[in-house]
C-alpha positions in Angstrom: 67.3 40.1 -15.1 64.1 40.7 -13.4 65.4 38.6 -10.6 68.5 40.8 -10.4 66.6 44.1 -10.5 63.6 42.9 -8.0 66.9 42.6 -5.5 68.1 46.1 -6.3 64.8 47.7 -5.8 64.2 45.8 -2.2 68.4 47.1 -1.3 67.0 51.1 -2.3 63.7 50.5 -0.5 65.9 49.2 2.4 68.1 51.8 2.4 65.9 54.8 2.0 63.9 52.8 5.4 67.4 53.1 7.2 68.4 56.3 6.4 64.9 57.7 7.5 65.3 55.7 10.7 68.6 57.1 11.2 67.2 60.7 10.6 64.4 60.1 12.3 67.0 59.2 15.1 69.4 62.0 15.2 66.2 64.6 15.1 65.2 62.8 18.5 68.8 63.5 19.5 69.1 67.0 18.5 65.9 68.0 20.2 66.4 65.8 23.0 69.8 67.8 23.3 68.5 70.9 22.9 65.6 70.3 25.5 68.6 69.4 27.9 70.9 72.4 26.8 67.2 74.5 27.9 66.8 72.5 30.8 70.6 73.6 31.7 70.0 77.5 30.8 67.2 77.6 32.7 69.0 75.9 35.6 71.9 78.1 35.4 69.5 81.3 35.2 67.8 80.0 37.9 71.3 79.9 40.3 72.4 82.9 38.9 69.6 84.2 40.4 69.8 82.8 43.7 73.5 83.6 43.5 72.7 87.1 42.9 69.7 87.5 45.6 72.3 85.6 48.6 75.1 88.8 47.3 72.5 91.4 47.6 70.8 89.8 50.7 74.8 89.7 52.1 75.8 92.9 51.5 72.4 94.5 52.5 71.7 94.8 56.2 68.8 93.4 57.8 66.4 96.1 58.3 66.0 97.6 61.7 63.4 99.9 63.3 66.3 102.5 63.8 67.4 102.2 60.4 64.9 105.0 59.2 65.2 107.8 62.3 63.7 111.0 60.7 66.2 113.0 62.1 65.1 116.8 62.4 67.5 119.5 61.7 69.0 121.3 65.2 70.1 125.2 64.7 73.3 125.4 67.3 73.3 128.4 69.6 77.4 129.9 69.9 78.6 127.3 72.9 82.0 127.6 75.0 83.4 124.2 74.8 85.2 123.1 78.1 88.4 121.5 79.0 87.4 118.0 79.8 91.3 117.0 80.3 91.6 114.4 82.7 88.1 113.1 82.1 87.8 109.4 81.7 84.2 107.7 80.1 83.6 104.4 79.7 81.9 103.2 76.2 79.7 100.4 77.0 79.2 99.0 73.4 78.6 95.5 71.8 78.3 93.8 68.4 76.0 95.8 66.3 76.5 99.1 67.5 75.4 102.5 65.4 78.7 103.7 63.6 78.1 107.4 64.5 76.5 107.5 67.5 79.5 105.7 69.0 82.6 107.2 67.1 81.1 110.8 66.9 80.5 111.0 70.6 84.0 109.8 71.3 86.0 111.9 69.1 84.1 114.8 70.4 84.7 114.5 74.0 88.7 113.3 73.3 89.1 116.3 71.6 88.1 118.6 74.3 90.9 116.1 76.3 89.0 113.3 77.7 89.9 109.2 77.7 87.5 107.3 76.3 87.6 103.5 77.1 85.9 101.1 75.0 84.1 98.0 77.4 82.1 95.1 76.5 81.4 91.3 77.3 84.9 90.8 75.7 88.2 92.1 74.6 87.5 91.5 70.9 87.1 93.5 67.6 83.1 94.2 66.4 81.8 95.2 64.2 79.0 98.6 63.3 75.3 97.0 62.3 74.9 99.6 59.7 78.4 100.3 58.1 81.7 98.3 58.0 83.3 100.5 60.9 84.8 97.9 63.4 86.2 99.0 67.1 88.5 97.0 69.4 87.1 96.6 72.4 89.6 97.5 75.1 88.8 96.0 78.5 85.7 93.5 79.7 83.0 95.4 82.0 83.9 92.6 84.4 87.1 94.1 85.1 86.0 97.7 85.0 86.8 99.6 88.2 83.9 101.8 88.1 85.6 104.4 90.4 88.5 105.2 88.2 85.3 106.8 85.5 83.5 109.8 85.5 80.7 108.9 83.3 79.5 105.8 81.1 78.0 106.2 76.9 76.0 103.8 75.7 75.6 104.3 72.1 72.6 103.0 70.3 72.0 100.5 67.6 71.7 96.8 68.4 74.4 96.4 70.9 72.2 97.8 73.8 70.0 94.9 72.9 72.9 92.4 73.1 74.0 94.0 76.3 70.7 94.1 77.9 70.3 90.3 77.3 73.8 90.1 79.5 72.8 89.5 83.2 75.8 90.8 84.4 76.3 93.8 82.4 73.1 94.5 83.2 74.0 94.6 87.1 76.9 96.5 86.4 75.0 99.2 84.5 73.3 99.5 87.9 76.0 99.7 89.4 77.1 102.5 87.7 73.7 104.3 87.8 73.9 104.1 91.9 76.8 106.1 91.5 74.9 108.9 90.5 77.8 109.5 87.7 76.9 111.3 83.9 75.2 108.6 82.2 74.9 109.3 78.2 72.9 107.2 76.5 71.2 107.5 72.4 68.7 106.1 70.6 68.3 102.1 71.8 70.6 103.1 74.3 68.5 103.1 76.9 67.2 99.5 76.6 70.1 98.8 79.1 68.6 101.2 81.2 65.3 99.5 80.8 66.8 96.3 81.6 67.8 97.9 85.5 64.7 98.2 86.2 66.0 101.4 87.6 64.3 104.5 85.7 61.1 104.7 87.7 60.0 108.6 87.6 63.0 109.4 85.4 62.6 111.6 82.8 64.4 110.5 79.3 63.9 110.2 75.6 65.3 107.7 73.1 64.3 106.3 69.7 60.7 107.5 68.9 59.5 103.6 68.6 60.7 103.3 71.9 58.1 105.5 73.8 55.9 102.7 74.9 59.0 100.5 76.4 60.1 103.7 78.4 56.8 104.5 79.6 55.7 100.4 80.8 59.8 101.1 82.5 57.9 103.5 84.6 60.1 106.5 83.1 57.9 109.7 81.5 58.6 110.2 77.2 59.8 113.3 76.1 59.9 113.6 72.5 62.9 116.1 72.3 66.9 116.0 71.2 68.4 116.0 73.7 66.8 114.8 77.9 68.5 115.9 80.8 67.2 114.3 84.4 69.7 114.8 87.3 72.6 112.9 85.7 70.7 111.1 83.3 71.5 112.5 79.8 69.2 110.7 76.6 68.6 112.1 73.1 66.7 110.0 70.2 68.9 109.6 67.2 72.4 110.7 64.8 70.8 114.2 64.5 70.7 114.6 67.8 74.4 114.3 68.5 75.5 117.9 68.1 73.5 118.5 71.5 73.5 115.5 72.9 77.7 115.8 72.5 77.5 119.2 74.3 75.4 117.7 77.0 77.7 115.0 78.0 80.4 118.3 77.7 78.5 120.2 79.9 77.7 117.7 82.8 81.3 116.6 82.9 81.9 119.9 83.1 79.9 121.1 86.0 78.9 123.5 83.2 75.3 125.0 84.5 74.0 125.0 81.4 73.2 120.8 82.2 71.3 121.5 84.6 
């Protein structure tokens, strides 16, 4: 009897040892599985995060020196708006051009009955730096026939950059300035004037940052909306377009008031 319940006590201490051991086992599990299922969360937070900063950092554009013009408000005086019917310009414009400072211009002047042609490196569709506006480029600069235009807008943004970089759109910009035609340019615009080498003694304006480049050009700053030297017509930013649209108006014109 004592043999019998020796036995029985060894089979309860042995089973009591397992089923600790087992325990014991499946709490190393459990927090061995719940340090993973952590481990995960944090990994998944951790990608939703990047996930989250790549979208933002997509669908915000890289900052630019033009991106924050403090544009001053212009009071119009009463203005007679020509008949520019017949009148051809040439838009000289890139990828990463300024949205308004490119379609505002050209709606303007086609609505007082000018043809505006849009010219680039390519015939190809770009795109604005600082909006989703696209335009379709129409004909390559290369096969521009600068004597069938009476003037040439470059608008500003990054595309005057791009253009400038361009040897040979460079040369054809000079090109176009020996002409002596009405040469509109805002903003960065006249980078691609810079690039000529051309503007010695000319008197222009553009983005405010760009004083210093305009002056090493050899051209003289003036910090006002709207430049006009010979047939060189300049104005700094968007808020300038009112007069800087008149300008262009006015010159084409043979209005005196651009003089």
């Amino acid at each position: 009897m004592k043999k019998h319940l020796g036995i029985l006590v060894l089979l309860m201490v042995f089973i009591v040892v397992v089923g600790c051991s087992v325990e014991n086992e499946e709490e190393g599990m459990a927090e061995k599985d719940t340090s993973l299922e952590e481990e995960i969360d944090n990994e998944n937070e951790h990608k939703d995060g990047e996930n989250k900063q790549e979208a933002e950092s997509t669908e915000r554009r890289v900052p630019s020196k033009d991106d924050h013009v403090e544009e001053e408000e212009i009071e119009l005086e009463p203005w007679e708006a020509p008949d520019l019917t017949g009148k051809k310009i040439l838009v000289l414009i890139a990828e990463g051009f300024h949205d308004t400072e490119t379609t505002v211009p050209i709606d303007f002047l086609e609505r007082l009955g000018a043809v505006t042609t849009l010219a680039g490196p390519e015939i190809e569709e770009v795109g604005a730096y600082n909006s989703r506006v696209t335009l379709q480029v129409e004909i390559p600069f290369y096969e521009v026939d600068i004597e069938e235009y009476d003037a040439l807008l470059i608008p500003g943004g990054r595309s005057p950059m791009l253009l400038s970089n361009i040897e040979e759109v460079v040369e054809f910009t000079k090109n176009f300035l020996d002409t002596r035609k009405p040469i509109a340019s805002i903003c960065q615009g006249p980078r691609l004037l810079i690039a000529t080498k051309d503007i010695d003694g000319k008197t222009l304006t553009a983005a405010t940052f760009m004083e210093d480049d305009l002056v090493n050009a050899g051209a003289v700053f003036h910090n006002e909306p709207v430049v006009i030297d010979d047939f060189l017509i300049t104005s700094r930013d968007p808020g300038d377009l009112p007069l800087f649209n008149r300008a262009i108006a006015d010159m084409l014109s043979g209005n005196p008031n651009s003089d």
